[in-house]
N, C-alpha and C positions, 0 to 999 in steps of 0.2 A: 504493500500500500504506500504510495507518492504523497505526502500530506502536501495542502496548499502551503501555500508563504503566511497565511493570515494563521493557520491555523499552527505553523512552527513556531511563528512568535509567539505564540499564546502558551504553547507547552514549554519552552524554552526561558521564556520570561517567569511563568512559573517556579523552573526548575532554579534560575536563579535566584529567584527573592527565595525561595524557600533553600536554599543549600549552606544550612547551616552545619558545623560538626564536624568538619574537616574532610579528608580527603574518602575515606569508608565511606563516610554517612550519605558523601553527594555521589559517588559510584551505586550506591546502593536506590539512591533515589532513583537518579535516570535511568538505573536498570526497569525498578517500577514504572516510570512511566513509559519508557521506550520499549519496552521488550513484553510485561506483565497487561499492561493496562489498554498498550495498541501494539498492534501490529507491525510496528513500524521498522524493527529490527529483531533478527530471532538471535537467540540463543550462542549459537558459535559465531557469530559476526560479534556478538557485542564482545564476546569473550575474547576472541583475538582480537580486533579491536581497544579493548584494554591492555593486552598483553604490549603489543605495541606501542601504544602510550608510554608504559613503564621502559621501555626502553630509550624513551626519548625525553632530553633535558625537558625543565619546564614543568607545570604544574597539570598531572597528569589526567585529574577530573574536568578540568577547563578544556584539554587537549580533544579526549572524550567528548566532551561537549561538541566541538567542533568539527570530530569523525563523522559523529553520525552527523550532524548537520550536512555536513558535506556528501553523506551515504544519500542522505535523503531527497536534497536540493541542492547538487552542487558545490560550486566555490559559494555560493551567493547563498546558501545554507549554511553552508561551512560560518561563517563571517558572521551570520544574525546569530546561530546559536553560539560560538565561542562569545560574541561579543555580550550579548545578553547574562552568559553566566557568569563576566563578569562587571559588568554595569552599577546592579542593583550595589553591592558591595563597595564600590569605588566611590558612588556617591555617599553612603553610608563612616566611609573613612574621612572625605572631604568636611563633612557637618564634625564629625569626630576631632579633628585636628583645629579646626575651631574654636569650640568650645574647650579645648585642652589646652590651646595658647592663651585663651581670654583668663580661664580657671584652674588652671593645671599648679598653678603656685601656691593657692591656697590652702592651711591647713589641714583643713578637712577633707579634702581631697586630695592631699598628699598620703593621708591617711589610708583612705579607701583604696588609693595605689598600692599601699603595700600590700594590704588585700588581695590583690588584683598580681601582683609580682611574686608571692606564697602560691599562689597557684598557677602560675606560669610553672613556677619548677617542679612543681606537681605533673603537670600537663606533659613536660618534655620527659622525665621520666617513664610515664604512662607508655609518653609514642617509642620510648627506647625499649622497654618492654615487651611491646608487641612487634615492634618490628626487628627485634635481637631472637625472640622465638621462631621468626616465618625466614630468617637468614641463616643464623648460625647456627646449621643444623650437620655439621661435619668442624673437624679441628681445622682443616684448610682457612675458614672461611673464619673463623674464630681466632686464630694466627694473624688470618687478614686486618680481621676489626679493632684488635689490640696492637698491632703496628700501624694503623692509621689513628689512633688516639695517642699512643705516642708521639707519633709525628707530627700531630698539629699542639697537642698540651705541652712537650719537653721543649721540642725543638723549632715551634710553630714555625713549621712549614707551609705553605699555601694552601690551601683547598683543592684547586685544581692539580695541582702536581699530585696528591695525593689519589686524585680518582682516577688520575691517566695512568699511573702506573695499577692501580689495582683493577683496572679493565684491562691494560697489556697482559697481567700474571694471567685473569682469568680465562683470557682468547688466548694467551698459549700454550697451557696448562690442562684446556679442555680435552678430555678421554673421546666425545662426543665424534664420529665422523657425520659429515653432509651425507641426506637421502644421495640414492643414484637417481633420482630423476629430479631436474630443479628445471622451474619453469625457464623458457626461452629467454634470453635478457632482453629486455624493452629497449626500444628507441632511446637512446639519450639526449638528442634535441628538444621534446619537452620536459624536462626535468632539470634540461640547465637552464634554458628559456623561464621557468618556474622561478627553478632559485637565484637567477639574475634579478629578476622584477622584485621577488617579496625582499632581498637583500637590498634594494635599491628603495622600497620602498620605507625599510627599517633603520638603515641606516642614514638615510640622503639627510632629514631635518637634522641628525646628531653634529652633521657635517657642515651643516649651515650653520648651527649655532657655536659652531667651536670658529668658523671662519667669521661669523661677526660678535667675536669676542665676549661673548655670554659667557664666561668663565664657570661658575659655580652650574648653568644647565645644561652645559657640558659634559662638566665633571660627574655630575648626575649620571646624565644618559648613557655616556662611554661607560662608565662602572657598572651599571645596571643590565647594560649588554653586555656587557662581559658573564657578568652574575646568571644570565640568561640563559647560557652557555652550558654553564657547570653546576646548572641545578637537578641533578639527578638526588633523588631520593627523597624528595619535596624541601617544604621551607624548611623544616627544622635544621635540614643537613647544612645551607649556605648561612643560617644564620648567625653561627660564631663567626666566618668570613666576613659576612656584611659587615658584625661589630668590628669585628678590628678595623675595617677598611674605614667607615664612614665617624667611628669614635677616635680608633686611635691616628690613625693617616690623613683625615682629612678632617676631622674635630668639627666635623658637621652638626654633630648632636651629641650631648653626655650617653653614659653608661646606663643610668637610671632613665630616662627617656628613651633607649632603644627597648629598654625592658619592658616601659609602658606603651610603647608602639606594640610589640608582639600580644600582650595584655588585652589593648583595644584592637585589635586584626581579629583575635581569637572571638571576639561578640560579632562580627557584621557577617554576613555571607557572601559565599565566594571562597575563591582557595586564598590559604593562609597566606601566600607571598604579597598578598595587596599592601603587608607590613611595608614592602619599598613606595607604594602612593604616602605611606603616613612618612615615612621615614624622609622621603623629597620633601613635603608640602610641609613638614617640623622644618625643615631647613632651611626653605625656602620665606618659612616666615620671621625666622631668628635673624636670617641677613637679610632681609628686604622688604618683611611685609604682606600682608595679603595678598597683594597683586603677583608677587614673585614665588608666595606660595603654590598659588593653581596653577602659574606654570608649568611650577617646578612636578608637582604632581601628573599633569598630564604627560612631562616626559618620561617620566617614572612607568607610567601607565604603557606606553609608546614602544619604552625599551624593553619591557619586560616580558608582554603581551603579543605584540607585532611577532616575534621569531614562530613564538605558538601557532600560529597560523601558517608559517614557510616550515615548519618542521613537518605539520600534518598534508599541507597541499602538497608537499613533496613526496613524502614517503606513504601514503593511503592510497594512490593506486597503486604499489609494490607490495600491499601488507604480506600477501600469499606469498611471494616470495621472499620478504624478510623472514618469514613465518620458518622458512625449509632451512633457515640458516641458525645451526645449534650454538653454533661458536659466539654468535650474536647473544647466547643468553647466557654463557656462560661468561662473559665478559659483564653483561648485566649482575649474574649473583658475585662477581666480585667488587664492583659498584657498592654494590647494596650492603654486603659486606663490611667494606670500609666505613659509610653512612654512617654504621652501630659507631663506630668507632668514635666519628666525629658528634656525632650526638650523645655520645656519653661525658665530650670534651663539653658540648653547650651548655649539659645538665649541671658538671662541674660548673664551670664559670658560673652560669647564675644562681647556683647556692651561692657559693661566696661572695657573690655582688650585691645579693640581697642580705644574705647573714651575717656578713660582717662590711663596717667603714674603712675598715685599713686592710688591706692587700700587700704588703710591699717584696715579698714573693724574694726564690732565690737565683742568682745566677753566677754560672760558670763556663765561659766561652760559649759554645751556641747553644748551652742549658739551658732553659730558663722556666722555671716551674712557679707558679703563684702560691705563696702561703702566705694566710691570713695571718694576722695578730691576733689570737684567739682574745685577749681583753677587750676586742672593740666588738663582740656580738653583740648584735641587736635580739635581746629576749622577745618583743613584741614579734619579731618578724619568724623568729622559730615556731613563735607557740602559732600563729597563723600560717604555718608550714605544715606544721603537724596536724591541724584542725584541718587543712586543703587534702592533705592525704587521706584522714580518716575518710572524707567525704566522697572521695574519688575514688578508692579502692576497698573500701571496708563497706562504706555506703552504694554504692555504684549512684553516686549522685551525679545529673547531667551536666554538662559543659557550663549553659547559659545560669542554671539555678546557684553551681557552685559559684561562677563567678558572681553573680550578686550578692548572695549570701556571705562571699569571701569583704566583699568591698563593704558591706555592712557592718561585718564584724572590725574591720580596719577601724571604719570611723567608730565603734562603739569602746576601743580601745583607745581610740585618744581623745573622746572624751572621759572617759575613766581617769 
């Protein structure tokens, strides 16, 4: 069944404002509605479909979104459903980062933040959790995850160097041979033709604005494509990266304000990485102002989003045969692999950014490890850690209830 245009936006729009929960909850949705509720995709399309996603940088529910769009209406399908799942969301950040600039100093709501930051490391634990289960299911791969947490906590290494080699080990390390029949290789005229235009289309305004000296949405945009790049394993995985990049390299935004970016990303719907709209449009108003915020967000929006779209018109009529390519996923569970690693690095930092004020950490040639001053823990911020975890894992309390309940109990603690 071909649904009209009137009728995608409608399901698609849906699917947006309602995709709350992360990256599970909105897979799980649009399976309902696309596969359960209509007709519109069966069963093994949506599955491989997914599969593919996950092997491609980028936020892999949005990407999805954009498949079938595209399964079902083209490029021009493709485009209204990615964009729509993430619209609702963006505007939701925009009002966000507003009212954060105008209030975000204010006691009480400094308060409700720490709330709000108690179950951020709740939350990254959780995702560490579940996805250290569904990866580390051999010592290979577990070897992998603990040399990629070494290497970005001792030695902080890059984030990208760290996936590229752990996708090198797993394509050439794979046991796995290719079927003997693999479909014909396609044409290659439109697929460079493709990815000329969506490249040209992604990167051409970054270019303009680095050549009429827009400095700071430059710096933005280039960073954010790059981040674009090397986002396998969703947000959680690039988010220690972003921090270093945009707190300590480019002192765009504090430490506690990245933390309250991921905080407020975690309430609106849409995939978690919309944290780089808050994270531009924070920046954008600390040096400029409201009018230099929306810029700065839309190229945020621009850089991060735009590739999603060249990654899926590119590689979606190949799926069948990415599909016959084993080496392709075993380069993935090394990927994913390493991920554990780098998010158990996140989970670390944001304990310590939230539990304790002093950090000053040790170092020895390209050592360099963070340890607290254990005299400067913040009690408030423990016992609202442990109150986040009761709730999340003892309680199986939901996402949106904990976090208000968390931000309430913050402010009930200082006015105590």
């Amino acid at each position: 069944m071909i649904p009209s245009f009137r009728e995608l936006i409608r399901v698609f729009g849906r699917i947006g404002l309602l995709s709350f929960g992360g990256p599970a909850a909105q897979i799980s949705l649009m399976h309902q509605e696309l596969v359960e509720k209509r007709p519109w995709l069966d069963e093994q399309t949506y599955l491989r479909a997914l599969s593919l996603c996950m092997l491609l940088p980028g936020p892999e529910a949005m990407q999805l979104a954009t498949y079938a769009g595209w399964r079902l209406r083209g490029v021009t399908g493709g485009l209204i459903a990615g964009s729509l799942f993430v619209l609702p969301g963006a505007l939701v950040i925009a009002v966000l980062v507003s009212l954060y600039a105008a209030f975000g100093t204010l006691p009480l709501v400094q308060a409700g933040f720490l709330g709000i930051k108690a179950t951020v490391i709740i939350i990254v634990l959780q995702a560490l959790r579940n996805l250290s289960n569904k990866a580390l299911t051999d010592v290979e791969h577990r070897v992998i995850a603990g040399l990629a947490f070494l290497g970005i906590f001792v030695f902080n290494l890059p984030f990208p160097l760290i996936i590229l080699c752990a996708a090198i080990w797993g394509y050439a390390t794979s046991k796995e041979h290719a079927p003997t029949t693999v479909a014909p290789s396609p044409n290659l005229e439109k697929p460079v033709r493709t990815a000329v235009f969506w490249l040209i289309i992604w990167l051409g305004p970054l270019i303009v604005l680095q050549l009429t000296g827009q400095e700071l949405l430059s710096d933005l945009g280039w960073f954010f494509a790059r981040l674009a790049v090397v986002t396998f394993g969703g947000a959680y995985a690039v988010l220690a990266y972003m921090t270093q990049t945009v707190v300590d390299t480019y002192h765009w935004i504090s430490t506690d304000q990245m933390i309250d970016a991921l905080g407020l990303a975690e309430t609106t719907p849409g995939p978690l990485i919309l944290v780089t709209q808050f994270v531009a449009m924070l920046s954008g108003q600390i040096a400029g102002g409201t009018s230099l915020a929306l810029a700065a967000g839309l190229v945020a929006l621009w850089a991060t989003f735009v590739p999603c779209f060249l990654w899926i018109f590119l590689a979606a009529p190949h799926l069948d045969r990415i599909a016959a390519r084993p080496r392709l996923g075993a380069a993935m569970q090394g990927i994913t692999a390493a991920v554990v690693g780098v998010i158990l690095n996140l989970s670390v930092w944001f304990g310590l950014s939230v539990l304790f004020t002093s950090i000053p950490g040790w170092h020895w040639g390209p050592v360099s490890i963070p340890l607290p001053d254990l005299t400067t823990l913040d009690i408030k911020a423990l016992v609202l850690t442990i109150v986040a975890g009761l709730l999340i894992f003892r309680m199986k309390s939901g996402l949106a209830t904990t976090l208000g309940f968390m931000t309430l109990a913050g402010i009930g603690l200082q006015i105590l």
